[in-house]
Structures are given as structure tokens and as C-alpha cells.
N, C-alpha and C positions, 0 to 999 in steps of 0.2 A: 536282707534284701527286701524291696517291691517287688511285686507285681503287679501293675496296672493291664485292667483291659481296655486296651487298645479302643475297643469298640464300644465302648460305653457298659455295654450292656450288665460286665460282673468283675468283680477282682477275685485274686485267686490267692492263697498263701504261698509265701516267699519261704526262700532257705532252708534252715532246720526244721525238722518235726516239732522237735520239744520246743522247742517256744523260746531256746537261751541264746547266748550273743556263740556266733558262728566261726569256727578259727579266725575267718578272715578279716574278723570286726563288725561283720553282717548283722543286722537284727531282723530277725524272721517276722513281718506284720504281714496284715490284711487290711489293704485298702479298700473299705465297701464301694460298691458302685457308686451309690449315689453321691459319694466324693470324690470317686473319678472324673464324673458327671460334671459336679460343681466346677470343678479345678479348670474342663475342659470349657466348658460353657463360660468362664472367667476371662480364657487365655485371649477364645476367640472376641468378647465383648472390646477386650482393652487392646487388642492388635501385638502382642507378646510373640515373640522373632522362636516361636518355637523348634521350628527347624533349625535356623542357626544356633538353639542351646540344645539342640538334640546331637549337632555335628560335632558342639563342644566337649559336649562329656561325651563323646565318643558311640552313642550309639546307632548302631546300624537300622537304617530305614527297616521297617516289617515286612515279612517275606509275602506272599501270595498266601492267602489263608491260614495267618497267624493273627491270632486274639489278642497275644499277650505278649509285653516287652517286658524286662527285667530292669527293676530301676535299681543299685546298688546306693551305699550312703555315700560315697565316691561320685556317683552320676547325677544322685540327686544335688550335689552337693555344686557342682562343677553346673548342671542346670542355673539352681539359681543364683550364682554369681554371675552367670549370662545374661539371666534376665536383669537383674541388678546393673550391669553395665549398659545392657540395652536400652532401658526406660530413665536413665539416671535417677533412682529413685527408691530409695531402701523399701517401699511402700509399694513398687510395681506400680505405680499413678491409681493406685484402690482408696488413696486416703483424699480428706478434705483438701490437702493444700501438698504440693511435692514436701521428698522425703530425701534433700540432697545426700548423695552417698560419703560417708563417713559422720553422719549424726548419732547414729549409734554407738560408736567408736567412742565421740564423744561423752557420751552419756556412760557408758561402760567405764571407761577411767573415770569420772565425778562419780560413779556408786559404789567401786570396788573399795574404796576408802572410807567407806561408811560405820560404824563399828558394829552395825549393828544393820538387820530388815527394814527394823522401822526407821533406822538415821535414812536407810537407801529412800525408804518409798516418802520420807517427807522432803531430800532432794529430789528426785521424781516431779513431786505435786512441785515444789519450788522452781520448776526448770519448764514450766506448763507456758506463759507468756512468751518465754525464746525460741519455743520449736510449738510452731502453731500447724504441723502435720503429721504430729505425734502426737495419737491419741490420748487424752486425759484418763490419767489414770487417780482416783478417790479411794481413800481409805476410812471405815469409821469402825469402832468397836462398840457392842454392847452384849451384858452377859457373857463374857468370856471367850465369845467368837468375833473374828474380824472379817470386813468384808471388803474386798477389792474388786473395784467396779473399773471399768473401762467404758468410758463413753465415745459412741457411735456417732454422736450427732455430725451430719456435712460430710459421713458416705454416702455415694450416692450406689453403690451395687447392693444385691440384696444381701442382708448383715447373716443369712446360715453359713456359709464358710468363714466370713470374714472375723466373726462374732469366734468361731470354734477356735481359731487357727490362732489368731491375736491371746486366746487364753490362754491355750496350750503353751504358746512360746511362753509366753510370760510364767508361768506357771514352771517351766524347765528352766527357765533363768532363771527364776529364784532356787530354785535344787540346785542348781550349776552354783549359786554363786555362796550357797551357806553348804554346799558339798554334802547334803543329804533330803530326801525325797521329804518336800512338806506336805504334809496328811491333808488331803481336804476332807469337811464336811460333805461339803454340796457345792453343786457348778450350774448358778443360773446364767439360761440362753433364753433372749427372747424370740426364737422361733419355733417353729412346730418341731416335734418327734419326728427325723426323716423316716420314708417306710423302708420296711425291710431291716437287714442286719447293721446295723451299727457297729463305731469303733469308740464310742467313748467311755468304756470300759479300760482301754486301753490309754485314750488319752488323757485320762484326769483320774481312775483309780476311784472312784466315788459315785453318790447318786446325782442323777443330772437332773433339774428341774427345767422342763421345756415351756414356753411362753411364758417365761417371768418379765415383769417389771425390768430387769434390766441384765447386763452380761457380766458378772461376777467370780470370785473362786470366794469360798467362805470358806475361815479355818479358824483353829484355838489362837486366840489371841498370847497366848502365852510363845509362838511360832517369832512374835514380833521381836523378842528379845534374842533370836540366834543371833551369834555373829557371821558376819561376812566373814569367808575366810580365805580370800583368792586376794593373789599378790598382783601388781601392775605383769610381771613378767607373766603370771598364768592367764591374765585377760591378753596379750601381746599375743601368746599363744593361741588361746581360745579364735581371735577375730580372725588370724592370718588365713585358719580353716575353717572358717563361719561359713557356711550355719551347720557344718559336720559333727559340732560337738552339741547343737539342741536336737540333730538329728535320731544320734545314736541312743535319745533318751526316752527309747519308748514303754520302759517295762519296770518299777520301781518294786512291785509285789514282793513281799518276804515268802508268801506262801501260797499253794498251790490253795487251799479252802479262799485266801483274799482274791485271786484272781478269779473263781466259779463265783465266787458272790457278786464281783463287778459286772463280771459277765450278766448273771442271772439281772440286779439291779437295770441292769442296762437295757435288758429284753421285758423288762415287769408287766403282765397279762400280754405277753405279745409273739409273736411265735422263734421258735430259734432255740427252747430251754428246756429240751429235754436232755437226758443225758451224754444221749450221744453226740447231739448238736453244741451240747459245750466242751465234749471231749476234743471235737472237730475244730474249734475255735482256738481253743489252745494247744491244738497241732498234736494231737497223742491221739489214741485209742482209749476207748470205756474201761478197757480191762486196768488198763495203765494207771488214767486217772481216777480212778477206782481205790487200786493198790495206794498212790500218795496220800490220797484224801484220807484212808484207811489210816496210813500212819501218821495223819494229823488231827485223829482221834475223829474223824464227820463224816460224813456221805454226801452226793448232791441232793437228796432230800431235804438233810439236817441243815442247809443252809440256806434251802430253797425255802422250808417252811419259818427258819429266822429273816429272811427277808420278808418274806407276804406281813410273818405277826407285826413285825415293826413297820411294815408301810399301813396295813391297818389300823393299829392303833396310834401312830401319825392319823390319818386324817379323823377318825373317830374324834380324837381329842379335841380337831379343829372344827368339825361340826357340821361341815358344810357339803359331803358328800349323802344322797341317801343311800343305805347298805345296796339299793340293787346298783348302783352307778359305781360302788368300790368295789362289790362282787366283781363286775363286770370288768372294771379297770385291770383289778387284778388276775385276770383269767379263768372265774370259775366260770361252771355251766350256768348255773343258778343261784339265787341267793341262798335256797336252803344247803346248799355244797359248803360255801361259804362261814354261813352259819356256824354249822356242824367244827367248823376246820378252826374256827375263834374260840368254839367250845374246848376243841381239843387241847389249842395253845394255851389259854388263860383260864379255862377254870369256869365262864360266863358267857352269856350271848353277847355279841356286839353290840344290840338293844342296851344294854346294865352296866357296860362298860362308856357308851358314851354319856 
């Protein structure tokens, strides 16, 4: 389940503690405010019939002095198939050009057939000319990473929700449709780091790079060759409950050490990572996530100081930061803190290493 605040102001965790899919089909997230915020600032810019998709999926106006509604995958689900009918327009009118409803549908049967990622995503780019409100999607490989870019150009709202949401999905089709979670490297967004607590730990699994060049998912080109392995009858299936089946796909992690490290990545020199606050994230108690990590051979230390050494020596290698600007990035006090902590990992000052 969601929780959204009502009120803008915070989101709160849904369903389970632990963090796993919930008898009822539930998936326990946290929607940070400031995509409450966006979501709500969006509905009201475009004129979205929220009330009549609130009456749709059945939820009860908010009581006198209540924060928080409970959004289910069910509500969310039956939401936006409301708005989908209300705007005729699989895009909510957010894109360049409408998005008549059943384009997708379309597109889904032409990709399901593909044998392959890469047969889908070079149908994809071939299908760019016929659906001129579908954003372009570009694909190029080099050195063994591939990178899939989605272009913004002729929105005209601001591209931080738009830019996250357009990746995510895409990103859970492609899982959905080779039936196992694709690894990313990295997930450039060209906007700022929002403040406060983030969820893109949650939605991409990877390091996010904020004001890049362009909105991207980078991954091993070697991904290109899975097969598609969904039949016409499981896309049939898939669309009849759309978007319930990209809903339910919020948590790919194998393991408890992968999900503190997204986290930690997520939060890098920023507040929110200390232990308890990542215990809190992933819905347990210190002592709890303590014990797993325990018997995943690490601690939140051991992962915390493999994140800083590798984002350090990332930029080191690139040149372009001076150590007090990477200190500082990465959240020491000082650079001599810093220092000290490069000496520790590697053996050398960060001076001698770049």
C-alpha cells in the first residue's frame, strides 16, 4: 500500500514493516513528500477530475484532521484508469502531442514479438514517426554499457516528475517483459537532487546522477540480448489490469546489504544515513537490520565506507572536483576527515591517487 500526505507536507510508510509484498498483494513504499507535492502541483496545473477518480476507486473523502489517505495497488490502479478516461490520453495531456488511449496497447503487441530487448527497442525507435506523443526513445552502446535515453523535448511541465516516472515505467516494462529485474548502472536525470528524503533508491536500484545532459537508464550491453519472454495472451492479461502489474514492481533487491547501499547511494553526503535512519527506511528496527546484514557477511558501515571509496575514486579519476568540494560532497566535516578515510580505504592520500 501508499500512504500519501494529504497535506503535502510528508509521506508516511504503508503496510508491512519489513518491507515484503503483503498477503494481500500490497507493496509496503514511501512516497516522499516532495512527490506528493509534484504529483499534486501536476493534477492541479492540467485540471485532472481528481475527485471523480477518488469516487472511482472508492475512496472516502478525508475526515477532519486526517493527514493521510491510504492509496492501495487496487486504488492506485482504478485512479489512474480514471484519469486515462477523463483526459483521453494515455499521457494525461503532459506530453507534446495527445496520447490516444489504446496506443500502448498497440505498441505492446508489436514489442511482445520481438526475440529479443534489442529486436523491441529497435521497433520502439522504428514506430518514432507514427506516434508523434510518444516520447522518443534512443539507444547507443559503447564499451559494454548501453544507454537508453528518452527525450523530453515539447513538454512543456517541469521534466522532475516527468523525467522520473517516464524512466521508472520504462525501466519495469522492460523487467515485466524479459520476466527478470535489469541491473542498471546509473540513471541520469536532468534535474536537481530533490531536498530531503528520496525514493530513487527504490525506483531504479542504482546510483542516480542529478543534472545530467540528458534522462537516461545505463546498463551492460550484454542485457540487450535477453529474450522477451511474454506471450500475446500474458500482454492480454497484463493491459486488462494496467498499470497494476508496473505498479506492483517496486522492490527487485536480492538482498538486504543491496537495498542499505541504494539507500546509502541515494542519500551520498546528505542526511537520512545513519543507521537508524536506514533501518526506518526499510521498515525494521537497527537491531533487525543489524542481524540480516550480519548474516550477509557486512554492516551498515562496511557498505557505507564501499560506497564513499567508490564514489571517490570516481571523481578523483575524473579530475574535476577539488578534494575539499568531494570532502564536502560526500559528507565529511573537513577535508583532513576525508583524507584520513582515502588513507584508510586505499593505502594513499587522494593527492597520489589522482
Amino acid at each position: 500500500m501508499f500512504h500519501a500526505d494529504i497535506t503535502g507536507g510528508r509521506a508516511v510508510v504503508g503496510t508491512r514493516r519489513d518491507g515484503m509484498e503483503s498477503p494481500g498483494g500490497e507493496f509496503g513504499y514511501t512516497m516522499p513528500a516532495h512527490r506528493v507535492r509534484e504529483i499534486a502541483r501536476l493534477a492541479i496545473r492540467r485540471g485532472w477530475d481528481i475527485d471523480g477518480a477518488r469516487r472511482a476507486a472508492g475512496i472516502p473523502p478525508p475526515a477532519p484532521g486526517q493527514h493521510t489517505v491510504q492509496i492501495t495497488r487496487k486504488t492506485a490502479t482504478a485512479v489512474l484508469q480514471h484519469l486515462w478516461l477523463s483526459t483521453n490520453d494515455e499521457l494525461l495531456g503532459v506530453g507534446p502531442k495527445p496520447v490516444p488511449l489504446g496506443t500502448f496497447r498497440l505498441l505492446a503487441f508489436a514489442l511482445c514479438s520481438a526475440p529479443t530487448l534489442s529486436t523491441a527497442l529497435g521497433r520502439l525507435d522504428a514506430c518514432r514517426s507514427a506516434l508523434p506523443g510518444v516520447p522518443a526513445v534512443s539507444v547507443s552502446s559503447s564499451n559494454g554499457a548501453t544507454t537508453l535515453s528518452i527525450d523530453l523535448t515539447g513538454f512543456t511541465e517541469p521534466v522532475d516528475i516527468l523525467a522520473d516516472v517516464l524512466l521508472a515505467l520504462t525501466h519495469r516494462a522492460i523487467n515485466w517483459a524479459i520476466r527478470r529485474p535489469l541491473c542498471l548502472h546509473r540513471v541520469d536525470l536532468p534535474h536537481p537532487r530533490p531536498w530531503g528524503n528520496t525514493d530513487y533508491h527504490v525506483l531504479f536500484g542504482a546510483p542516480v546522477e542529478f543534472l545530467a545532459p540528458r534522462t537516461a537508464l545505463i546498463f551492460d550491453s550484454a542485457a540487450l540480448s535477453e529474450p522477451i519472454v511474454r506471450t500475446q495472451d500474458d500482454v492480454e492479461k497484463f493491459l486488462c489490469d494496467s498499470p497494476s502489474g508496473i505498479i506492483s514492481q517496486f522492490d527487485f533487491y536480492s538482498s538486504h546489504s543491496d537495498r542499505v547501499r541504494r539507500i546509502i547511494e541515494a542519500r551520498l553526503g546528505g542526511q537520512g544515513c545513519t543507521a537508524d535512519e536506514i533501518a526506518a527506511g526499510l521498515g525494521m528496527s537497527r537491531q533487525t537490520l543489524r542481524r540480516r546484514l550480519r548474516d550477509e557477511n557486512t554492516s551498515v558501515t562496511d557498505i557505507k565506507d564501499d560506497v564513499l571509496r567508490e564514489a571517490a575514486m570516481a571523481s578523483l579519476a575524473k579530475g574535476v572536483e577539488t578534494i575539499a568540494a568531494l570532502s564536502e560532497r560526500l559528507g565529511f566535516s573537513e577535508p583532513s576527515a576525508f583524507t584520513r578515510a582515502f588513507r584508510r580505504w586505499t593505502g594513499q592520500p587522494p593527492t597520489s591517487y589522482r
